[in-house]
C-alpha positions in Angstrom: -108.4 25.8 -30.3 -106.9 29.1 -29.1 -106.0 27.6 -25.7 -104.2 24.4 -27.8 -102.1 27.3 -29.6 -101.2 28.6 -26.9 -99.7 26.0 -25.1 -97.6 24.9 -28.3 -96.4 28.1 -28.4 -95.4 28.0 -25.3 -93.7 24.7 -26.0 -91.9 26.4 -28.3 -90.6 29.0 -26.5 -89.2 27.0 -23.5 -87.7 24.8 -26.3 -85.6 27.5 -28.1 -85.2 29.1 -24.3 -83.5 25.8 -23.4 -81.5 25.6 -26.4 -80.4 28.9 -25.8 -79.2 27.8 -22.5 -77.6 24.7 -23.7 -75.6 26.6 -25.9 -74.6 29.4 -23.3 -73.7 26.5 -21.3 -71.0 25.5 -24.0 -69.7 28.7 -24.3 -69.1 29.0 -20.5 -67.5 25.9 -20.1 -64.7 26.9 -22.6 -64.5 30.4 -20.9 -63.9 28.8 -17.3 -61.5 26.8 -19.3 -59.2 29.5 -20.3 -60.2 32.3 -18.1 -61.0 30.8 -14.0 -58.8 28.9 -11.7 -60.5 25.9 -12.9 -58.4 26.0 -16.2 -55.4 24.0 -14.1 -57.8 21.6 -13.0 -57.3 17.9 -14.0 -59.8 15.0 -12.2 -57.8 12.0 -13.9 -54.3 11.5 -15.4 -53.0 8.8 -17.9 -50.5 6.1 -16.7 -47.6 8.8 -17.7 -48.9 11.5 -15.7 -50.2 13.4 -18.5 -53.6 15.0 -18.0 -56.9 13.8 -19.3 -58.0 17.6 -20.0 -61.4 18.1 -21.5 -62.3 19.7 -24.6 -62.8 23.3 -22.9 -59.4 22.8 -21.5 -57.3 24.0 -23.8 -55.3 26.5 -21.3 -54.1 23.6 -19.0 -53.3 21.0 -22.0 -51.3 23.7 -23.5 -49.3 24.7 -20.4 -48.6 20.9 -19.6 -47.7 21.0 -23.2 -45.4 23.5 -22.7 -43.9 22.8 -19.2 -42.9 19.1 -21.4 -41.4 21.2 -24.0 -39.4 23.6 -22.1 -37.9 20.4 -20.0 -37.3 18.5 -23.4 -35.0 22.0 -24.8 -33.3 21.9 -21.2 -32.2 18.0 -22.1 -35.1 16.9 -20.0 -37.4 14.2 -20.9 -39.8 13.2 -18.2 -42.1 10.2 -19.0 -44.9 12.6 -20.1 -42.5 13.1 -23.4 -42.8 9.6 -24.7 -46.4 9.2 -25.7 -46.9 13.1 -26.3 -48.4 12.9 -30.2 -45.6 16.0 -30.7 -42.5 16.0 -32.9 -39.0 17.0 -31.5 -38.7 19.9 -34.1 -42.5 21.2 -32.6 -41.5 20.6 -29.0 -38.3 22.9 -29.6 -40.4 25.7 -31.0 -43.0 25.3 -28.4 -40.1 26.0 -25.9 -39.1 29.1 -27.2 -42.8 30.1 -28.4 -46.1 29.5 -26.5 -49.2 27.6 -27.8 -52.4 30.0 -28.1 -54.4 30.6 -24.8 -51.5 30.5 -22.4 -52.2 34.7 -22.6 -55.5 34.2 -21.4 -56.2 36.4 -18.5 -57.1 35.1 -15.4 -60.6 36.2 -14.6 -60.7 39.2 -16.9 -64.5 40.1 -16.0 -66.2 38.3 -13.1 -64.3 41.0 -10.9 -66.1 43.6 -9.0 -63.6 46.1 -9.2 -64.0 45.4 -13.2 -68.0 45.4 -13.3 -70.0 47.5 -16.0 -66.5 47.4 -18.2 -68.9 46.6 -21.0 -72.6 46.2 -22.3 -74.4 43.6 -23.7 -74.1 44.9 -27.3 -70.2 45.7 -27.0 -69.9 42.1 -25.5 -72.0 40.4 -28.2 -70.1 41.9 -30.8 -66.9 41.1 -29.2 -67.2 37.5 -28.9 -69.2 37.6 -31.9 -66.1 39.0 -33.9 -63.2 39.0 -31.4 -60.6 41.9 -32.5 -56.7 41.4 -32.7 -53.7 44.2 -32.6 -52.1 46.9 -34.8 -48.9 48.2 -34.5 -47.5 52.0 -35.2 -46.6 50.1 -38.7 -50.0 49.2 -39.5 -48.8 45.9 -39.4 -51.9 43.9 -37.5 -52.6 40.5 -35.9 -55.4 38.1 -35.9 -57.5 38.1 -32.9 -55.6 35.0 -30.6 -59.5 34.3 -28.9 -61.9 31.8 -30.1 -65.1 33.5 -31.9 -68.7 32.9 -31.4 -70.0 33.9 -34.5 -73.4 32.1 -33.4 -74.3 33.5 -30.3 -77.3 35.6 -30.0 -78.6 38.5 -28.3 -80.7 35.8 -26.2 -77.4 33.8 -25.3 -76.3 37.1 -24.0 -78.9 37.7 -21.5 -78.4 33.7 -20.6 -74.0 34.5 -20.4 -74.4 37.8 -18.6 -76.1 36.3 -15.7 -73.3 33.6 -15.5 -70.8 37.3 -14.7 -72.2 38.1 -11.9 -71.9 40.5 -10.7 -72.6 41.8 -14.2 -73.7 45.6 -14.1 -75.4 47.3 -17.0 -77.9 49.9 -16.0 -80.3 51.7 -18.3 -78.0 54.3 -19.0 -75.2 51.9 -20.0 -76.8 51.1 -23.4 -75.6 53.1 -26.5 -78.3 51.8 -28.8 -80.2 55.3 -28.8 -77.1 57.3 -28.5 -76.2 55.4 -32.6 -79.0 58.1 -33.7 -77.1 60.9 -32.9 -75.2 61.8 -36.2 -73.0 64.3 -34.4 -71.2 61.8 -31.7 -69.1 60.1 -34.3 -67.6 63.0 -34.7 -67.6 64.6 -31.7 -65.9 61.3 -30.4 -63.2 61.2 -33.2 -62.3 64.4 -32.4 -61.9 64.0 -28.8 -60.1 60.9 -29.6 -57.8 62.8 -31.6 -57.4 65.2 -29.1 -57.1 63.2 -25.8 -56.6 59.6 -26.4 -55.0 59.0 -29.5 -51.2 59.4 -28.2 -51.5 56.0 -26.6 -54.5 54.2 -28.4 -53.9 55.0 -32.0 -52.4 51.4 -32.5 -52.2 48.2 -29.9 -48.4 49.1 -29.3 -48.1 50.6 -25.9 -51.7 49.9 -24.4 -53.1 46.8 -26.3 -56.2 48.9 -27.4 -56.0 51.0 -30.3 -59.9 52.9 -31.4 -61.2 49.1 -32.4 -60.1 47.2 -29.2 -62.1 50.0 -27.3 -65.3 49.3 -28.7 -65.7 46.2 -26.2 -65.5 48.9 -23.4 -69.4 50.6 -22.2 -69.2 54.4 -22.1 -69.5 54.1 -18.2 -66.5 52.1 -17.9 -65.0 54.7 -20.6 -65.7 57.4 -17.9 -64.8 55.9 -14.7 -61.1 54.8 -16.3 -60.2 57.7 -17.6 -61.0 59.6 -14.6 -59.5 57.4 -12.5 -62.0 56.0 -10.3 -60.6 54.4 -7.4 -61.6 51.2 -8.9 -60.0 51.4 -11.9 -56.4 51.9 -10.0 -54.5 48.8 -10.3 -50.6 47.9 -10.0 -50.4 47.3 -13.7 -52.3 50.7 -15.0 -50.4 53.0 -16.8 -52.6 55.1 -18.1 -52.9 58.8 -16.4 -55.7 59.9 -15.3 -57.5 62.0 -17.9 -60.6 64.6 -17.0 -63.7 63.4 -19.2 -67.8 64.0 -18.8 -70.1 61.4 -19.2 -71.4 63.2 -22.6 -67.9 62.9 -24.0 -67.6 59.3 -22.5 -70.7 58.4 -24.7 -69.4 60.1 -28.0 -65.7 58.3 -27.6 -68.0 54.9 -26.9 -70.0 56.0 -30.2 -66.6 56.4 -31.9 -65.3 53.0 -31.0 -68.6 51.2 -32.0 -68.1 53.0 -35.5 -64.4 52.5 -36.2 -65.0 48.6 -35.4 -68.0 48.6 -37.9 -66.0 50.1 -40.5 -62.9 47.8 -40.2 -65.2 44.9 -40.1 -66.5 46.5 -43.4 -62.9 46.2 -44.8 -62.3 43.0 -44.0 -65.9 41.7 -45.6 -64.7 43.4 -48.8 -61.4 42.4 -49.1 -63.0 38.3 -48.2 -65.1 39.4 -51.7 -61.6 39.0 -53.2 -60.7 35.4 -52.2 -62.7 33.7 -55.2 -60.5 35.1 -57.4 -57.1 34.5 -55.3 -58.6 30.7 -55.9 -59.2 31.1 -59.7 -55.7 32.3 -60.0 -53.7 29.7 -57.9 -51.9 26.8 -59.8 -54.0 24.0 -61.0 -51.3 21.4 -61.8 -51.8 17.8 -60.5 -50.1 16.9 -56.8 -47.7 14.2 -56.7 -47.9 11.5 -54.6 -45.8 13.0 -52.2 -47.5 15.7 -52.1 -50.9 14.1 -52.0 -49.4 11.6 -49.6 -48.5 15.0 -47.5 -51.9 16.2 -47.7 -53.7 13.6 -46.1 -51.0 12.6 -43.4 -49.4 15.6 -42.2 -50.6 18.8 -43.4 -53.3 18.7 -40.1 -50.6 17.9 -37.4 -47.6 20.3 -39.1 -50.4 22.9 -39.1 -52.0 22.5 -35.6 -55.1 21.3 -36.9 -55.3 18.4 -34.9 -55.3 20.3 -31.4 -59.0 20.9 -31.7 -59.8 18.9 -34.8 -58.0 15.6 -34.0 -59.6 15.3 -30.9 -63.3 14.8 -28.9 -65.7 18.1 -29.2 -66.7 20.7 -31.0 -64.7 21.3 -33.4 -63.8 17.6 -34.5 -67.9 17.0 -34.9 -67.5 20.1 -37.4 -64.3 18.7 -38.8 -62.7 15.6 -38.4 -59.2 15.6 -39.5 -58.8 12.0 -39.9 -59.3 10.3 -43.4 -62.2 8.8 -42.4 -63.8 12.3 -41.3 -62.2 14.1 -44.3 -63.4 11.9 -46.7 -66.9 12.0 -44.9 -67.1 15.5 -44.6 -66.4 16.3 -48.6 -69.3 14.4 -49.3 -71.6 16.8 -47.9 -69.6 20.1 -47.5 -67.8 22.2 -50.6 -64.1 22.1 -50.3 -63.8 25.4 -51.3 -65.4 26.5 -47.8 -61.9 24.8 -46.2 -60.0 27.1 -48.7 -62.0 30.1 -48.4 -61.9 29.7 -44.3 -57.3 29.6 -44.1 -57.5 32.6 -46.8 -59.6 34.0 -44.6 -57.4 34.1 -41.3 -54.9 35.9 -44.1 -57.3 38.5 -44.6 -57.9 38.5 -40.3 -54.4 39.3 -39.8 -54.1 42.2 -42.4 -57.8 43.8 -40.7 -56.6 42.7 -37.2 -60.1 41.7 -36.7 -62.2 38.6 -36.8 -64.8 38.0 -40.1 -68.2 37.3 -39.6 -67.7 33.3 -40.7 -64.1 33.2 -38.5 -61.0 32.1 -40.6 -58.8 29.0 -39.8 -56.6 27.7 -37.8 -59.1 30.1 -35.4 -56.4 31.4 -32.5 -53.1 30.9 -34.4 -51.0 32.4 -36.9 -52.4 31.7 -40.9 -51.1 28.5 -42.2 -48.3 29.4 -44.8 -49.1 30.4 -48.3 -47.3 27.0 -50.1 -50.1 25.0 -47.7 -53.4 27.6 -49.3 -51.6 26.6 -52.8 -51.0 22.9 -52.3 -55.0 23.0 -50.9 -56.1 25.1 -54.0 -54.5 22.4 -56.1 -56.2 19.7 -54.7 -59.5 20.8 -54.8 -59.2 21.8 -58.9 -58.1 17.8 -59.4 -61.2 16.6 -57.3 -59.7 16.1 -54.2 -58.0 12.9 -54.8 -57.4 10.6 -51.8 -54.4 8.0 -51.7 -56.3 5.4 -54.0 -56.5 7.9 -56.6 -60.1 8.7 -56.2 -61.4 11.7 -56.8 -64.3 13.0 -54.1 -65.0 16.2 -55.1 -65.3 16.4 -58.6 -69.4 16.4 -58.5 -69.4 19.4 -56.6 -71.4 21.3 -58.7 -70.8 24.4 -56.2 -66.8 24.2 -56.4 -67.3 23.4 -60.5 -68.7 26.8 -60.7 -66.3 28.6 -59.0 -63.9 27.1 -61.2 -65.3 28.7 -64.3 
């Protein structure tokens, strides 16, 4: 009997082990897709030379994207241009202004010169909640990097191995240091004092106090004192005389200004059953409607991940078919909820805990939240004039 135990619960464990690894697998995939040289790599083309790009992809179908756009505003229309799914009017604004990823950085981590930059508690919550930036106006940005709000600390273990050379000795973990009362304060001070002429927004650095929580207190230590492998062409930063004690506390300070913005924003996302209850209920017109369901997903950039194969069309299908599907077992106030919600990410410049949509762009404007709001309070109604979610019992109630 014992032994029979046992071996299911060993069963068990290689099972969630495996589906651990699986879902690290996923994750990685994407990451080489935006952030290794494999991001430019195609194995097949269509007949017009476009790429067949994988779901991960997103980097190199972006670029190619782009490289057609910037052609088509020069007067150039190779014949990649004819079957691209994108309007004129997009393709000029493409031109001028990049599709999300093409920022990526090109092997930000699996680097030696760049090892230890971060634990695997400052990495979790990183790609857990990704942070964006703020400026000296306190005007902030959403993060531009997909989330992983998912992952666990067991995926971690699985991903870290993947960065080798990943370095994180037993001194490079700050759980134990979170006790100390004192080092908040400590680190804020010396923040105040030594760091915050350059970090106290995203401006000139790209990290204000929040974006410096993904850093470990080692890394912390070796940059600002210059370490000869923290010297790059592109640093700026001078090199400033710090102790490992003080490289702890500033690491402690980080960890605590990212838990209370992330504290702001889950407040403020309290607010968004309200903004719903407040929004116009009047009936759409059948242009409007017609709008909706035919164009509000391309106009929008929906349809870059949602139109398409992979993850995020199994969670979403933007096609009437997997709309229509998709109200019948979801609430339609989780699709409003999740574009107020990237509002809300942009004011915090930092990612909520159930990410907002559309997840690495700009939020959609406010007349597309308002046309959505209405739809939802007149039961979703599709072109035949059906409604599909008026037995919502779960949107009903947030409607009284």
């Amino acid at each position: 009997m014992f032994r029979s135990l046992l071996f299911t619960c060993f069963l068990l464990f290689l099972s969630l082990s495996l589906d651990s690894k699986a879902e690290v697998e996923l994750i990685i995939d994407e990451c080489k897709g935006c952030h290794t040289s494999n991001r430019l790599l195609v194995e097949e083309r269509f007949s017009n030379g476009f790429g067949k790009w994988k779901d991960p992809q997103c980097f190199g179908c972006h670029q190619e994207i782009t490289e057609i756009a910037i052609k088509f505003n020069s007067g150039v229309k190779d014949q990649r241009y004819y079957t691209l799914p994108v309007s004129d009017s997009k393709l000029k604004v493409i031109g001028h202004y990049s599709l999300s990823y093409l920022n990526a950085p090109l092997n930000p981590v699996k680097n030696s010169d760049k090892r230890g930059r971060f634990t695997r508690l400052t990495l979790l919550r990183f790609l857990q909640r990704p942070f964006g930036q703020c400026n000296k106006s306190g005007e902030c940005q959403a993060p531009l990097m997909m989330a992983y709000p998912t992952i666990s600390q067991r995926n971690i273990e699985h991903f870290s191995d993947w960065l080798s050379p990943f370095y994180e000795n037993k001194d490079n973990n700050l759980e134990a240091d979170f006790k100390d009362d004192l080092a908040p304060n400590l680190g804020a001070a010396l923040f105040n004092e030594k760091c915050s002429g350059c970090h106290s927004d995203s401006d000139l650095s790209g990290y204000d106090s929040v974006g410096l929580s993904l850093f470990s207190h080692q890394w912390i230590f070796n940059y600002a004192n210059r370490m000869t492998h923290t010297v790059t062409p592109e640093r700026k930063m001078p090199a400033i005389a710090i102790s490992m004690a003080e490289a702890s506390q500033l690491a402690i300070f980080f960890q605590n200004q990212r838990l209370e913005k992330e504290q702001q924003l889950e407040q403020s996302l309290n607010e968004i059953p309200n903004t719903f209850l407040q929004d116009d209920k009047s009936a759409l017109s059948k242009s409007e409607s017609f709008y909706l369901w035919k164009r509000l997903w391309r106009d929008n950039n929906c349809v870059h991940c949602h139109g398409i194969e992979g993850r995020a069309n199994n969670a979403f299908d933007t096609s009437e078919v997997g709309i229509t599907r998709w109200l019948t077992n979801n609430d339609p106030f989780d699709l409003y909820a999740r574009l107020i919600t990237r509002e809300k990410e942009s004011q915090f410049g930092i990612g909520a805990k159930v990410p907002g949509m559309p997840m690495t762009k700009s939020p959609v404007p406010t007349q597309v939240t308002s046309l959505l709001s209405r739809w939802i309070k007149n039961g979703c109604i599709n072109l035949n004039e059906e409604a599909l979610c008026v037995q919502n019992t779960q949107n009903n109630e947030k409607q009284k």
